[in-house]
DSSP file (Angstrom, degrees, kcal/mol; ACC not computed):
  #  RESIDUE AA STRUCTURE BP1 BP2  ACC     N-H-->O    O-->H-N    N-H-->O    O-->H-N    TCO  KAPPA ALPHA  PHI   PSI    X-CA   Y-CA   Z-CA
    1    1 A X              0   0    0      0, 0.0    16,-1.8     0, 0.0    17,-0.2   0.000 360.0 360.0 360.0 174.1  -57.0  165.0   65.2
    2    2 A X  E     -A   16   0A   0     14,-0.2    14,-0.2    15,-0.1     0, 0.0  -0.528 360.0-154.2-162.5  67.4  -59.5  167.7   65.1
    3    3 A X  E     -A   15   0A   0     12,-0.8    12,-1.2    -2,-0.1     2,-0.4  -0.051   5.4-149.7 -30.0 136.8  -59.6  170.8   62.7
    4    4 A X  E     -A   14   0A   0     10,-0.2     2,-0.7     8,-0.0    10,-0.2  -0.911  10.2-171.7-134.6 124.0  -61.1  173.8   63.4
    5    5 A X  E     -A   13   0A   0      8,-1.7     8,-1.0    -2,-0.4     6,-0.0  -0.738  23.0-129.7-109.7 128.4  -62.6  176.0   60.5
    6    6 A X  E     -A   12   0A   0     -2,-0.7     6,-0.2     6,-0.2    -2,-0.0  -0.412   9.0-153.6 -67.0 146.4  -63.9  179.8   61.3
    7    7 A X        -     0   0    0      4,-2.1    -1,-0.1     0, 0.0     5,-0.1   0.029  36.2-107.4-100.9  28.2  -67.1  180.3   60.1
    8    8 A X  S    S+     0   0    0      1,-0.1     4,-0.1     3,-0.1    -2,-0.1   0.418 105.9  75.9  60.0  -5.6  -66.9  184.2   59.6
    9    9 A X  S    S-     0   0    0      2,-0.3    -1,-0.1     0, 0.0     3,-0.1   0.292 116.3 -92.6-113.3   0.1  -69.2  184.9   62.5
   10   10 A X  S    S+     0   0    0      1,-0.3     2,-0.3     0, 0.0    -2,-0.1   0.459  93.6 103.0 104.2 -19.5  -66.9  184.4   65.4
   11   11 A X        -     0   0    0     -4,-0.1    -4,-2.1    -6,-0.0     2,-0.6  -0.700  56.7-129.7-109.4 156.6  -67.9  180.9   65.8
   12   12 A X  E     -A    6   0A   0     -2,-0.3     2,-0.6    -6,-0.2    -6,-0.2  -0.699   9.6-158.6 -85.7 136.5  -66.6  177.7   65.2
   13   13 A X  E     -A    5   0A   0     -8,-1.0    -8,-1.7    -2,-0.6     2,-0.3  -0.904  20.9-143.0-127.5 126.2  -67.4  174.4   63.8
   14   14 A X  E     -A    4   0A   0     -2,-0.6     2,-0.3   -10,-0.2   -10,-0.2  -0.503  17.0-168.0 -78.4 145.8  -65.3  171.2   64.9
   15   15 A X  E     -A    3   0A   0    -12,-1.2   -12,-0.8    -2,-0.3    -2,-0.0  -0.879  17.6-130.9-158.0 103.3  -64.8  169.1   62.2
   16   16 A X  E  >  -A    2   0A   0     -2,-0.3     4,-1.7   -14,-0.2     5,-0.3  -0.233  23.3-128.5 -44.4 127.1  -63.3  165.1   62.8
   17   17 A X  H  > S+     0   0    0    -16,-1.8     4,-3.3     2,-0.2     3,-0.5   0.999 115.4  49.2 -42.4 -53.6  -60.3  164.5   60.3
   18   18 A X  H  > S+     0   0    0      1,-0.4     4,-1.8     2,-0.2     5,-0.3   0.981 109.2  55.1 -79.4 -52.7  -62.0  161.4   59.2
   19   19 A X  H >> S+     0   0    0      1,-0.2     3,-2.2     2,-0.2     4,-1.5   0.723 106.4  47.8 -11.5 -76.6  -65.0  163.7   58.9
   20   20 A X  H 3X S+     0   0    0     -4,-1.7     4,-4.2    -3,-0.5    -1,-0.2   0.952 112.5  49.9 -62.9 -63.1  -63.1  166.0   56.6
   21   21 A X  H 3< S+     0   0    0     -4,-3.3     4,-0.5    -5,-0.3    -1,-0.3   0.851 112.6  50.0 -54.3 -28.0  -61.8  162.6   54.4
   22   22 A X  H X< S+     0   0    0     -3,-2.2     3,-1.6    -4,-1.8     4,-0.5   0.980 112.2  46.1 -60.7 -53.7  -65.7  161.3   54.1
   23   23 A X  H 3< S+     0   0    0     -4,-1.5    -2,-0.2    -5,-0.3    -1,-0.2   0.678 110.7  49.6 -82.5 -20.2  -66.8  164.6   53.0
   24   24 A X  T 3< S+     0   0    0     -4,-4.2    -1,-0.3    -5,-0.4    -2,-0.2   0.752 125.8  28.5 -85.0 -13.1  -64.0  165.1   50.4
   25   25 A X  S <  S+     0   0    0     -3,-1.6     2,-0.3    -4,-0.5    -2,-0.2  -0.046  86.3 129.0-133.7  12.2  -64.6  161.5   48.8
   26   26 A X     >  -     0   0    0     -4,-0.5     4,-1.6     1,-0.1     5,-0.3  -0.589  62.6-117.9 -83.0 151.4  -68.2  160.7   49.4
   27   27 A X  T  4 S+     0   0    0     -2,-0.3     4,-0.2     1,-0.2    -1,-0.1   0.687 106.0  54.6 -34.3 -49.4  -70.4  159.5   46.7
   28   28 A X  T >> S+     0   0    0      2,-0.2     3,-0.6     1,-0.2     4,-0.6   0.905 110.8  48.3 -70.3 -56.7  -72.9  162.1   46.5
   29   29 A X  H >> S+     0   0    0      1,-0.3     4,-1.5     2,-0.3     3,-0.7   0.738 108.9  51.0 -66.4 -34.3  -70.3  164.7   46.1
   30   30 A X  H 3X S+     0   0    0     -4,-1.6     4,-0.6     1,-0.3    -1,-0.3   0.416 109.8  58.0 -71.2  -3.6  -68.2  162.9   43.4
   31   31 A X  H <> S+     0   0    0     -3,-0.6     4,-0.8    -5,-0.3    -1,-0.3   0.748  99.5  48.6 -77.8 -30.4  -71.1  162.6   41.9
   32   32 A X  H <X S+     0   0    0     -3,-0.7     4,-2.3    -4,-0.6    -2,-0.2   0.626 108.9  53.5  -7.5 -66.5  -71.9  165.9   41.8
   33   33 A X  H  X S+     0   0    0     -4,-1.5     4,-1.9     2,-0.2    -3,-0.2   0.871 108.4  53.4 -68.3 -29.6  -68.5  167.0   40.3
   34   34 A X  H  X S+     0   0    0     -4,-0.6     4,-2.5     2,-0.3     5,-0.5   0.945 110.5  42.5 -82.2 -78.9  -69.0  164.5   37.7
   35   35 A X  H >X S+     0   0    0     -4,-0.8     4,-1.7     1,-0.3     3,-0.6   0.972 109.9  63.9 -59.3 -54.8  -72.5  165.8   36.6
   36   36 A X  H 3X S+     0   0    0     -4,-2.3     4,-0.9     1,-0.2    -2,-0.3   0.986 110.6  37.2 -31.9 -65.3  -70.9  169.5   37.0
   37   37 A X  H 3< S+     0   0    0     -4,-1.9    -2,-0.2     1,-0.2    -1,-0.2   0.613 113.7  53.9 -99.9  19.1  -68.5  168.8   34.3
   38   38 A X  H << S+     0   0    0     -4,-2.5     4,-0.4    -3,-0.6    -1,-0.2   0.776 108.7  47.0 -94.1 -18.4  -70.7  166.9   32.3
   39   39 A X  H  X S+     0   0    0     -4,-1.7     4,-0.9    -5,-0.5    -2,-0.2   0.554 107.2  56.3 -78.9 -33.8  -73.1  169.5   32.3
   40   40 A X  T  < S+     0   0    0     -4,-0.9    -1,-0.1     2,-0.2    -2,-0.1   0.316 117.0  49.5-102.8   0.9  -70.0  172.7   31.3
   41   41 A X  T  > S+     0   0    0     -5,-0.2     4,-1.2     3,-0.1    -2,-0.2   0.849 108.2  42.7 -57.4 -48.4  -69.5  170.1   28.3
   42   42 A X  H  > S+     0   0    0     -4,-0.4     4,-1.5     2,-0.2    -2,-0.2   0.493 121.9  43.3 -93.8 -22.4  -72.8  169.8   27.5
   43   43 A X  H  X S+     0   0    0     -4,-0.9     4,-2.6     2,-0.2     5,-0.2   0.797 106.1  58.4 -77.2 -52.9  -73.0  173.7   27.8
   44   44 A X  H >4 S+     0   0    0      2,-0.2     3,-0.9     1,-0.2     4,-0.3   0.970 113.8  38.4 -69.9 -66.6  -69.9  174.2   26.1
   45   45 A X  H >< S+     0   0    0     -4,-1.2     3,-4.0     1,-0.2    -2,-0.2   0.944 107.6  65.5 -40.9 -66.5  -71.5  172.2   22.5
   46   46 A X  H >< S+     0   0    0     -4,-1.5     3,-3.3     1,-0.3     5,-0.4   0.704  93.7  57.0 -26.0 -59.3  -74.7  173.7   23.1
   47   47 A X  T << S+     0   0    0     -4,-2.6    -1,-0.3    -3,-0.9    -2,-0.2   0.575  99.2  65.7 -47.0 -15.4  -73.1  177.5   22.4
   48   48 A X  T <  S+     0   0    0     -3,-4.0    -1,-0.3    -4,-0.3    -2,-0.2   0.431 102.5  48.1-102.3   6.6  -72.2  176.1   19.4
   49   49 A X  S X  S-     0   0    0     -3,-3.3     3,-1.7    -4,-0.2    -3,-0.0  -0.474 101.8 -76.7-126.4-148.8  -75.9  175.6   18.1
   50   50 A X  T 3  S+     0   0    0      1,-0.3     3,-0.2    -2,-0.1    -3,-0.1   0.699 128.4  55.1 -78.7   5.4  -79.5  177.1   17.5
   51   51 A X  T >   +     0   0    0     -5,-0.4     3,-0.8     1,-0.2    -1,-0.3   0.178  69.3 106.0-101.4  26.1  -79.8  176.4   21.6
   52   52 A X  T <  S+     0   0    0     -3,-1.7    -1,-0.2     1,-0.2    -5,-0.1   0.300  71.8  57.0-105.9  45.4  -76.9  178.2   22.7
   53   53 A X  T 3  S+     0   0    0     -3,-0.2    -1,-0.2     2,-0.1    -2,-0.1   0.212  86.0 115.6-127.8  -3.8  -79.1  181.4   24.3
   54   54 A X  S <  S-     0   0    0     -3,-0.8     5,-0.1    -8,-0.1     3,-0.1  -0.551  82.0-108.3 -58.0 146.1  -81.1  178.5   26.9
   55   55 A X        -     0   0    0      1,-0.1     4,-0.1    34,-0.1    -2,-0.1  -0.407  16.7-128.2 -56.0 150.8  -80.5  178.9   30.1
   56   56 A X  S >> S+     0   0    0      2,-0.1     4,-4.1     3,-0.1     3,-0.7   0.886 120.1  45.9 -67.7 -57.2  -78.2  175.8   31.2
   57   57 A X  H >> S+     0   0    0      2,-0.2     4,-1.4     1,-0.2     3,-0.8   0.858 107.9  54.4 -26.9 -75.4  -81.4  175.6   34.1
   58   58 A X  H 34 S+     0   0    0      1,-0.3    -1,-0.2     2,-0.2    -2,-0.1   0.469 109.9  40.6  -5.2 -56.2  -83.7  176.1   31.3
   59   59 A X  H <> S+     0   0    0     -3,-0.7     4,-4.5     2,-0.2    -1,-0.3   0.697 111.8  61.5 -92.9 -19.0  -82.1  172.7   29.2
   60   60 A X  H <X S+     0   0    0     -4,-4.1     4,-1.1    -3,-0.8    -2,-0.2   0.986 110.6  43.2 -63.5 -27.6  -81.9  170.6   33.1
   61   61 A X  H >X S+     0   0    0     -4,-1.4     4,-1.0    -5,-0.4     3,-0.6   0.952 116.4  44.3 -58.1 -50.3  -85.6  171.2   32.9
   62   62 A X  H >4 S+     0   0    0      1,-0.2     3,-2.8    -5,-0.2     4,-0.3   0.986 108.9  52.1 -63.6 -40.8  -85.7  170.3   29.6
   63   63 A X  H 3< S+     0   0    0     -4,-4.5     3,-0.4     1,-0.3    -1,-0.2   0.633 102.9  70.6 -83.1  -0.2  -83.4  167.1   29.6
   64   64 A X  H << S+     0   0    0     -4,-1.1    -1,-0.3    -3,-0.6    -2,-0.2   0.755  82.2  61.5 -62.5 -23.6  -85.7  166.0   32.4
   65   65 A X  S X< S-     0   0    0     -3,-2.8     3,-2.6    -4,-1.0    -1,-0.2   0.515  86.7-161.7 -83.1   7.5  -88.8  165.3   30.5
   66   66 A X  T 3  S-     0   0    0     -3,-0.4     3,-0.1     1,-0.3    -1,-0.1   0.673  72.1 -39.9  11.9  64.6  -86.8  162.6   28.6
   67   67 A X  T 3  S+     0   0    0      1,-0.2    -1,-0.3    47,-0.0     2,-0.3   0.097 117.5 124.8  89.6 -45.4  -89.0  162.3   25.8
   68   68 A X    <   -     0   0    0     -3,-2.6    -1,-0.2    -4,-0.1    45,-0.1  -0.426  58.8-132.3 -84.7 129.5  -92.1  162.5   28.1
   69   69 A X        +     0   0    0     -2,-0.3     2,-0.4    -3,-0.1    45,-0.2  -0.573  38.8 178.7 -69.7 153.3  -95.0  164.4   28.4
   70   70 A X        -     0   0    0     -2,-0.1    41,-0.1    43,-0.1     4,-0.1  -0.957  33.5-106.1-179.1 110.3  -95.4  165.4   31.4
   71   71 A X     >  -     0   0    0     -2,-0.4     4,-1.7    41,-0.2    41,-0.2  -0.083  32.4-125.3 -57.0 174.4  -97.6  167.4   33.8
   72   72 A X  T >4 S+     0   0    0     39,-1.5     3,-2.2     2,-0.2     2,-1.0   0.634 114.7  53.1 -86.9-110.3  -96.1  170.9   35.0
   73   73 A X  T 3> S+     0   0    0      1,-0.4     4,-1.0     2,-0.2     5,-0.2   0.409 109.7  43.7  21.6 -45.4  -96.7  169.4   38.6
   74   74 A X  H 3>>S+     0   0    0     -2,-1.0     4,-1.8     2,-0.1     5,-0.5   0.908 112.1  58.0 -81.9 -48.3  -94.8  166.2   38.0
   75   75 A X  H <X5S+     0   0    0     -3,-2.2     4,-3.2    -4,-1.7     5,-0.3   0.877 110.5  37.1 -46.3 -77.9  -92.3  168.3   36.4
   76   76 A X  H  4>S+     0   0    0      2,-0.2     5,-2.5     1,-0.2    -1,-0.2   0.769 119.0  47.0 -59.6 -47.4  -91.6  170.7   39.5
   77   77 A X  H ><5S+     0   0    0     -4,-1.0     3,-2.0     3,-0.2     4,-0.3   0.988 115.0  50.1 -45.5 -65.1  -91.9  167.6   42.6
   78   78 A X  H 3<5S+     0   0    0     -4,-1.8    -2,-0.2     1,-0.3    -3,-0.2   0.827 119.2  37.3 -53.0 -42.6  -89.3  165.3   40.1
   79   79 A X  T 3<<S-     0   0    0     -4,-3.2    -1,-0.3    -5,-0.5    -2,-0.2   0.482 111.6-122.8 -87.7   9.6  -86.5  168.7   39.7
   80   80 A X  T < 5 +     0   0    0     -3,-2.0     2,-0.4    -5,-0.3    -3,-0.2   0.991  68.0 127.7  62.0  40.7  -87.1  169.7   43.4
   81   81 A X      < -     0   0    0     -5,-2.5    -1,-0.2    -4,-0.3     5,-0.1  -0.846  64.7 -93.3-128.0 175.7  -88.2  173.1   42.5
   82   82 A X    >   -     0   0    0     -2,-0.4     3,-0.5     1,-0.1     5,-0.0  -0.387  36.7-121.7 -63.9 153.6  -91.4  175.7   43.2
   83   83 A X  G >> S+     0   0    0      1,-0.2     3,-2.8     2,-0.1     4,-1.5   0.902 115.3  62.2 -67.5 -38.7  -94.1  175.6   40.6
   84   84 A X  G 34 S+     0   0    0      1,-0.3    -1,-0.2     2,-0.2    -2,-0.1  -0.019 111.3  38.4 -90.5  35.2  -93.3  179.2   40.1
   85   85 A X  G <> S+     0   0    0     -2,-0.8     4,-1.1    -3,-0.5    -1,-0.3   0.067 113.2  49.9-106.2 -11.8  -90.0  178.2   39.1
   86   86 A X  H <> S+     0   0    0     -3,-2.8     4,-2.4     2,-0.2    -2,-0.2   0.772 112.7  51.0 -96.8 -14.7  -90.8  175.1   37.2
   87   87 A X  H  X S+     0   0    0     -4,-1.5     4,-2.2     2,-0.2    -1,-0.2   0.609 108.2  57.3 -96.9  -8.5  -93.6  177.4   35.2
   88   88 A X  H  > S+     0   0    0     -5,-0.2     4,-1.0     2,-0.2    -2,-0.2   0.793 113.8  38.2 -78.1 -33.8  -90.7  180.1   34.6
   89   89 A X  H  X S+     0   0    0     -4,-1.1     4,-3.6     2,-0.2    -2,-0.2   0.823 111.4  51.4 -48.5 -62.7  -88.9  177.6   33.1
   90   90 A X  H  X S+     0   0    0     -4,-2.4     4,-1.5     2,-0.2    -3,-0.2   0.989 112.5  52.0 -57.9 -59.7  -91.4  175.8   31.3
   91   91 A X  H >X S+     0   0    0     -4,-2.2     4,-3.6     2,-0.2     3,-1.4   0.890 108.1  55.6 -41.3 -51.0  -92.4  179.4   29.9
   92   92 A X  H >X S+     0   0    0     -4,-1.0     3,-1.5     1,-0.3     4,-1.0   0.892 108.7  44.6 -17.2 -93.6  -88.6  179.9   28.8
   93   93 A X  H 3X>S+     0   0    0     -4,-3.6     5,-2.2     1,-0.3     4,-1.8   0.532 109.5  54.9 -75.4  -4.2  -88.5  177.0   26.9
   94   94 A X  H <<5S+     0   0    0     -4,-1.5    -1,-0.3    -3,-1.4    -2,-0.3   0.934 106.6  53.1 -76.9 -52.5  -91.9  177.7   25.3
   95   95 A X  H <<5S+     0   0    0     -4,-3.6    -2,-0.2    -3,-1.5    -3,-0.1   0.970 107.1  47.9 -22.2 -77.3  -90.6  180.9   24.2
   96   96 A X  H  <5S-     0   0    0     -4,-1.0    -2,-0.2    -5,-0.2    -1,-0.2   0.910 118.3-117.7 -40.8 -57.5  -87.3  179.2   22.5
   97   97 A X  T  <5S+     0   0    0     -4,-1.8    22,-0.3     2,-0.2    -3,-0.2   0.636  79.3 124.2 109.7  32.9  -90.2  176.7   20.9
   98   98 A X      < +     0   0    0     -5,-2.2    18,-0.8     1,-0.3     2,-0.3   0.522  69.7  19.3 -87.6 -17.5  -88.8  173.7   22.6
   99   99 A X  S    S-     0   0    0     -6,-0.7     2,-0.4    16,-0.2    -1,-0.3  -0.901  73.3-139.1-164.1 138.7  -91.7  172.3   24.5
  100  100 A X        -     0   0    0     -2,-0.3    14,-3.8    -3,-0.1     2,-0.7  -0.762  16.0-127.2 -99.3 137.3  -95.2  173.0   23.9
  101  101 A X  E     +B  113   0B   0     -2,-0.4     2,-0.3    12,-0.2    12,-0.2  -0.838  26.1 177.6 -72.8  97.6  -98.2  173.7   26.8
  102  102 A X  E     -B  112   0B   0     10,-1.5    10,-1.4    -2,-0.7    -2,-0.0  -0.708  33.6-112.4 -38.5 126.1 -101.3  172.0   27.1
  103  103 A X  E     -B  111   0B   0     -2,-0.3     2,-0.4     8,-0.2     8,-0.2  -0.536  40.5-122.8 -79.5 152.9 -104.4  172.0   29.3
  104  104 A X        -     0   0    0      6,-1.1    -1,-0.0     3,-0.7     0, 0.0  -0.889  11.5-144.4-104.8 136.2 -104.5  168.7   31.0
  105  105 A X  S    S+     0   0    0     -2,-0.4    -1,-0.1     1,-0.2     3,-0.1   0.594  98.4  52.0 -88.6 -47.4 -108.0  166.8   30.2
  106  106 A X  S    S+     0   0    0      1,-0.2     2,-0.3    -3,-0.0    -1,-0.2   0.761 117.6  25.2-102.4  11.3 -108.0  165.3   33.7
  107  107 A X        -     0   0    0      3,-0.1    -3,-0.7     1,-0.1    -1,-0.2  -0.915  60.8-142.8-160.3 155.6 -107.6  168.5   35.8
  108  108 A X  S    S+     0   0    0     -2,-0.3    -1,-0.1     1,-0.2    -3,-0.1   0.475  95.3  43.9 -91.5  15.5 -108.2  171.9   35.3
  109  109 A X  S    S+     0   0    0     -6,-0.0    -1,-0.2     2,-0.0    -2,-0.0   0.881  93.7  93.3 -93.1 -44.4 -105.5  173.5   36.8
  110  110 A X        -     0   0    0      1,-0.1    -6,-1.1    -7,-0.1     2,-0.3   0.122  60.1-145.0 -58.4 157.3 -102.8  171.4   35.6
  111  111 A X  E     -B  103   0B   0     -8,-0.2   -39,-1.5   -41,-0.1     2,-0.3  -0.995   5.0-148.6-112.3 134.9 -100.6  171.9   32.4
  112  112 A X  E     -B  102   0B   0    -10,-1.4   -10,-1.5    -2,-0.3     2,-0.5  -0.714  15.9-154.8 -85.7 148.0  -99.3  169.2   30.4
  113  113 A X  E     +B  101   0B   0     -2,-0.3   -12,-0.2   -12,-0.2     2,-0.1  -0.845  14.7 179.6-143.8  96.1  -95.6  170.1   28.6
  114  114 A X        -     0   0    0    -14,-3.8     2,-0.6    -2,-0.5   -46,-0.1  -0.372  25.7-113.8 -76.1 178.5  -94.8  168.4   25.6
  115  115 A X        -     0   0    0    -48,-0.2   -16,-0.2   -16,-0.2     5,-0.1  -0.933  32.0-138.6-116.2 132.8  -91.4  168.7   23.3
  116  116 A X     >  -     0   0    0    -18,-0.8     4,-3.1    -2,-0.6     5,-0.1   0.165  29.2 -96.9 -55.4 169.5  -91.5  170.1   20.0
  117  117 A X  H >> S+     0   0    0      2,-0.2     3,-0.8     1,-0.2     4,-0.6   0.992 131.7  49.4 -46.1 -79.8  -90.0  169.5   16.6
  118  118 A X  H 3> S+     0   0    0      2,-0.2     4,-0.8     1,-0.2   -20,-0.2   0.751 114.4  52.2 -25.3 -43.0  -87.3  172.3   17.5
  119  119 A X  H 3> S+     0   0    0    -22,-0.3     4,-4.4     1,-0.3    -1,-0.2   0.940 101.8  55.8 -77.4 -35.0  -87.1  170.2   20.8
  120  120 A X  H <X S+     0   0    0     -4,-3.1     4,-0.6    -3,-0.8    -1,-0.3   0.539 105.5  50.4 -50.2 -21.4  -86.5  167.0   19.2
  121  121 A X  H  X S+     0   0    0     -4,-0.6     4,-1.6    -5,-0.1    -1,-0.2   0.695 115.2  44.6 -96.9 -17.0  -83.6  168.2   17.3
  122  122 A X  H  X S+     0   0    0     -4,-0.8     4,-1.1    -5,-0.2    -2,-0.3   0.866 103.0  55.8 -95.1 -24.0  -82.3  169.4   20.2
  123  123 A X  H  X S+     0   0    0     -4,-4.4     4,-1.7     2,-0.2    -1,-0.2   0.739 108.1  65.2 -67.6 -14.3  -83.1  166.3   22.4
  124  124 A X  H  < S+     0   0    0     -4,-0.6    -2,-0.2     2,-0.2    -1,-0.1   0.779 105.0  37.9 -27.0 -64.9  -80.8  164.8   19.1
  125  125 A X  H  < S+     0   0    0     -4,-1.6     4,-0.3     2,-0.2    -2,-0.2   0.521 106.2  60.6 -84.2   0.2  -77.5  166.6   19.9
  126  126 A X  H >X S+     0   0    0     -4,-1.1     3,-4.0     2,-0.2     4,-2.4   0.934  97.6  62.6 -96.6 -75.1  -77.8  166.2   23.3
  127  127 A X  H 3X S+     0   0    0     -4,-1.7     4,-1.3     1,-0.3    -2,-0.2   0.837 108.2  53.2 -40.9 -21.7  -77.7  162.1   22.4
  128  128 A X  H 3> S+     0   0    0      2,-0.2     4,-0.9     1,-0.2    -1,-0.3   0.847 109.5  36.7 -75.9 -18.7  -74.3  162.9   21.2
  129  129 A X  H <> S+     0   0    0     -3,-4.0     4,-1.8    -4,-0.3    -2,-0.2   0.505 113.3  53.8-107.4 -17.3  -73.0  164.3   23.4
  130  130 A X  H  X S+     0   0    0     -4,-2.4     4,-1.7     2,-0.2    -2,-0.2   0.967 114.6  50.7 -80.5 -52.4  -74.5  162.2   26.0
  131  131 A X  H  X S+     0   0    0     -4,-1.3     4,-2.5     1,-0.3    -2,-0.2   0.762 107.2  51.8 -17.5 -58.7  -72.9  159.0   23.7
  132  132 A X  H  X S+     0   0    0     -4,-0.9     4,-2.3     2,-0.2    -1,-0.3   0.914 103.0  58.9 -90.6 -46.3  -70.0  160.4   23.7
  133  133 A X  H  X S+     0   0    0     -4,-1.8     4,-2.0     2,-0.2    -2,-0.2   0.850 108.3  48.4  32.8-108.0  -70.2  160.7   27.6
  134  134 A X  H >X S+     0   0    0     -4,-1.7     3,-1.9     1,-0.3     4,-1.1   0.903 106.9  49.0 -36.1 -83.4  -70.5  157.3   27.9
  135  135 A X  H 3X S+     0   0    0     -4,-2.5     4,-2.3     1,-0.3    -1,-0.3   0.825 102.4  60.1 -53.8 -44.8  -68.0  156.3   25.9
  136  136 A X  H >X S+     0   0    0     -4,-2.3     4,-1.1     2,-0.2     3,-0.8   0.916 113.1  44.4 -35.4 -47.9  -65.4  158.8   27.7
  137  137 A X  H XX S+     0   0    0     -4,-2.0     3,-2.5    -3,-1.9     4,-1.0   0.905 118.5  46.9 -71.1 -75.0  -66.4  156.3   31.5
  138  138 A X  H 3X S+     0   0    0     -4,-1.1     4,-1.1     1,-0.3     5,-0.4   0.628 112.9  41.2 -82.1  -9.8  -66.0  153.1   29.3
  139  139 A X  H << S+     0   0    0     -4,-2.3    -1,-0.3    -3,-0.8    -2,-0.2   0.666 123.0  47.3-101.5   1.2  -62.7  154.3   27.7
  140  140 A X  H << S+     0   0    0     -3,-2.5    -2,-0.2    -4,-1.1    -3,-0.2   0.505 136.0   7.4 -61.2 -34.1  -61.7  155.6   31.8
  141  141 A X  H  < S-     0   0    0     -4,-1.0     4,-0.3     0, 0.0    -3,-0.1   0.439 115.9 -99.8-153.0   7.7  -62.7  152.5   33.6
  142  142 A X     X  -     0   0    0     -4,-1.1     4,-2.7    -5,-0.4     3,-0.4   0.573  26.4 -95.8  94.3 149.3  -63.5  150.0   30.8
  143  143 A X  H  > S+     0   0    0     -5,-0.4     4,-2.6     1,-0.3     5,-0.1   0.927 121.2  58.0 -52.2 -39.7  -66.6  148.6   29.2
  144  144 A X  H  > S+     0   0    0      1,-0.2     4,-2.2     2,-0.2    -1,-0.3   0.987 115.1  38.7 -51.0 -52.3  -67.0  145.8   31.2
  145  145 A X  H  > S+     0   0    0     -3,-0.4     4,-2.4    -4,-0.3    -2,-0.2   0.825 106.8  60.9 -73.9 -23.2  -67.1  148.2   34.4
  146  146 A X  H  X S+     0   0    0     -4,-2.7     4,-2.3     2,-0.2    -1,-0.2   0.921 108.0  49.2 -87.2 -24.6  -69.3  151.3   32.9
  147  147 A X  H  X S+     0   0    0     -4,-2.6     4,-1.1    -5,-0.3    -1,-0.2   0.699 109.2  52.8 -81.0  -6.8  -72.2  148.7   32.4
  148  148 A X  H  X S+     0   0    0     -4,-2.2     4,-0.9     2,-0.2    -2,-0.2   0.934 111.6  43.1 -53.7 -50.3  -71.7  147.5   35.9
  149  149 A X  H >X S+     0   0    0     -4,-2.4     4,-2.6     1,-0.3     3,-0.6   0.899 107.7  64.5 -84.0 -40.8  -72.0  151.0   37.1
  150  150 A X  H 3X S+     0   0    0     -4,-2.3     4,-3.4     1,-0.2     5,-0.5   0.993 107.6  41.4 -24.9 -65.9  -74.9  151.4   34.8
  151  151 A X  H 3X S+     0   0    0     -4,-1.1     4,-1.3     1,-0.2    -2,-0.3   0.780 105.5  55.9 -84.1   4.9  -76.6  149.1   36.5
  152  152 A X  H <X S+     0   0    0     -4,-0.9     4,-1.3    -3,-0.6    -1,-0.2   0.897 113.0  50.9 -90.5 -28.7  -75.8  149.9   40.2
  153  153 A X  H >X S+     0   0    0     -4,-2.6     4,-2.0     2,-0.2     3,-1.1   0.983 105.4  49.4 -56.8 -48.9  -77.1  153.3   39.2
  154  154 A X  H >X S+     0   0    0     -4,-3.4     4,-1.6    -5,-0.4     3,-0.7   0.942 114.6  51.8 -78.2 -44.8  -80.5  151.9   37.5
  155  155 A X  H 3< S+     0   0    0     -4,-1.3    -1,-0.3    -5,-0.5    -2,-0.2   0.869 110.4  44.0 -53.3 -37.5  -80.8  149.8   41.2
  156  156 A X  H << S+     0   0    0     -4,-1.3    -2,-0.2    -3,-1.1    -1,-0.2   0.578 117.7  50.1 -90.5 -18.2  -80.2  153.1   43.5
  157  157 A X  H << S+     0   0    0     -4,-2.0    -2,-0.2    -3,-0.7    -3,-0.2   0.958  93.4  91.0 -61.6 -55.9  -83.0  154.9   40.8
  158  158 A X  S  < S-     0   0    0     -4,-1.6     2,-0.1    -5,-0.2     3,-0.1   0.360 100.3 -85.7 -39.6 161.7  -85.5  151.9   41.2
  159  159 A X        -     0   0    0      1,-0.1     2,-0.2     0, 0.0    -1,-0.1  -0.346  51.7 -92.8 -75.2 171.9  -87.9  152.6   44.0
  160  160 A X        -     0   0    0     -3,-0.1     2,-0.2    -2,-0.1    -1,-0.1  -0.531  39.4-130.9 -89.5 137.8  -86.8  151.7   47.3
  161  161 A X              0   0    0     -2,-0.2    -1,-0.1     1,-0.1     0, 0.0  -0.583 360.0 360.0 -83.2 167.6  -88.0  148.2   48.2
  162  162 A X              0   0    0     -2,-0.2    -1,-0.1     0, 0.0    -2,-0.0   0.422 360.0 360.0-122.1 360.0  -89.7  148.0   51.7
């Protein structure tokens, strides 16, 4: 069987059923939704402390440097973004007093982007909420099974063997 969805222009795009059923159930996308509402959780606590006027962007940026310092240049490849987005950001959160700017000692363009005191309390509640996370998958699909799926994630993170 064979759907057809208008595309607003006049044209068409053919679309397989079993297409349709991959694309509603594929990994990447339930994965996605998952991280969507873990993220309007994490959002939703957040409003309720001295962070709740970051940008939601603002704290993915932040909860990337996980603890690490980090050139502005690693920063921007690892989130898929411009430097002149990842340095709007970075400013942002310098502003807020959540991660402090450096010159980097082995080049002179580069910035190194630590986290603060202020970030450190915030990289705190964020471990609660992330905790608490967790325990919502192990009390959904059981303990045994959320440290299996721990680790099939930390195998699909690992670098790619060749």
């Amino acid at each position: 069987m064979i759907d057809r969805l208008g595309m607003g222009n006049g044209l068409s795009t053919v679309i397989d059923k079993k297409d349709n059923a991959f694309l509603e159930q594929n990994i990447k996308g339930m994965m996605m939704t998952l991280i969507a509402r873990w993220n309007a959780e994490m959002d939703d606590a957040r409003a309720k402390t001295e962070f709740a006027d970051v940008r939601p962007a603002d704290i993915r940026l932040f909860a990337q440097l996980r603890g690490r310092t980090l050139k502005l240049s690693e920063i921007h490849r690892e989130m898929g973004f411009s430097r002149q987005a990842a340095q709007q950001a970075v400013d942002r959160l310098v502003d807020h007093g959540m991660v402090a700017v450096t010159a980097d000692p082995s080049s002179k363009r580069d910035k190194r982007v630590s986290i603060t005191e202020k970030g450190q309390r915030w990289r705190t509640i964020a471990a609660e909420q992330i905790r608490q996370i967790e325990a919502d998958i192990g009390a959904a699909i059981g303990a045994e099974d959320a440290e299996a799926l721990r680790g099939y994630l930390a195998r699909l993170i690992s670098p790619k063997r060749s």
